[in-house]
C-alpha angles and dihedrals in degrees: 000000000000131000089256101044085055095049088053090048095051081044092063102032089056099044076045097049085044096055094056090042085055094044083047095050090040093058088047103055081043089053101051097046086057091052094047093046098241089127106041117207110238115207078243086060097054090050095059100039094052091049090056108036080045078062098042095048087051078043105049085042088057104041086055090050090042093049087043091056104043123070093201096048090048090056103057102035132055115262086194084057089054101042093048090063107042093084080056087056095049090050099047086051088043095046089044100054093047093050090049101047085048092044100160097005099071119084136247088253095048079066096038099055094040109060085038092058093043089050093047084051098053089040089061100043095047085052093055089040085056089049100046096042090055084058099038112021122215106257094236096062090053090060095035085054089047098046082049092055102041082048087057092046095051091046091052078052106052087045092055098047080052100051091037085063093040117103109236110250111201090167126086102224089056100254120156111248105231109234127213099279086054087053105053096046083063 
């Protein structure tokens, strides 16, 4: 690889390590509020919240079957991505049906503990995921930082062969400057 090509490949790795270090900060305030009570969990908010995660858990067991069946899709993701969260996906379906099932007869604390738990857990593994990914980059962000490249390099092209063909204006109300040649046939 050349020098540029590594320069736009540490680019992305590090807006990409950056990302997950934001959505894991982000799990974590969120976390904490929740502990301390600052944000205070609504039974509307239960509601919610075990509807979706009841579809993230079907969606992150899926994804890792998905990602385990199909060759192309292997190749461009991390299986070690995948296999880090599935744990997360048993315990949302788990969580959700409990909480389901036990609809008014769990406690505050049963909720609060729970999505915390889930949130502290997704904020570790996308911390270790941001670490990782800055060693060993996805696949799929190597080739999305080459395409890029090779997209910029197309573009200056493209730019140079235009203003190669351009005439060179040096007057401000756009007029052509005659050249030698010009000149003499005068």
């Amino acid at each position: 690889m050349t020098e540029e090509q590594l320069k736009e490949i540490k680019k992305t790795k590090l807006i990409y390590t950056i990302e997950l270090i934001v959505i894991a900060i982000v799990f974590i305030v969120i976390a904490t509020l929740e502990l301390t009570r600052v944000i205070t969990i609504s039974e509307r908010h239960h509601m919610i919240f075990n509807f979706v995660t009841l579809a993230g858990g079907l969606w992150i067991i899926t994804d890792f079957v998905w990602v385990l069946l199909s060759k192309k899709r292997r190749s461009r993701n991390s299986l070690l991505d995948k296999v880090m969260m599935l744990p997360l996906g048993v315990y949302l379906i788990t969580f959700d049906i409990i909480c389901l099932v036990n609809w008014n007869a769990l406690p505050y604390e049963v909720y609060l503990y729970g999505m915390t738990s889930a949130f502290i857990y997704i904020a570790l593994a996308y911390s270790f995921q941001a670490y990782y990914h800055f060693k060993h980059p996805l696949p799929s962000l190597v080739e999305a930082a080459l395409l890029d490249l090779e997209a910029k390099k197309e573009k200056e092209a493209a730019l140079n062969k235009e203003n190669e063909e351009k005439p060179i204006d040096n007057q401000a109300d756009g007029k052509k400057v005659p050249d030698e040649e010009d000149k003499k046939e005068e």
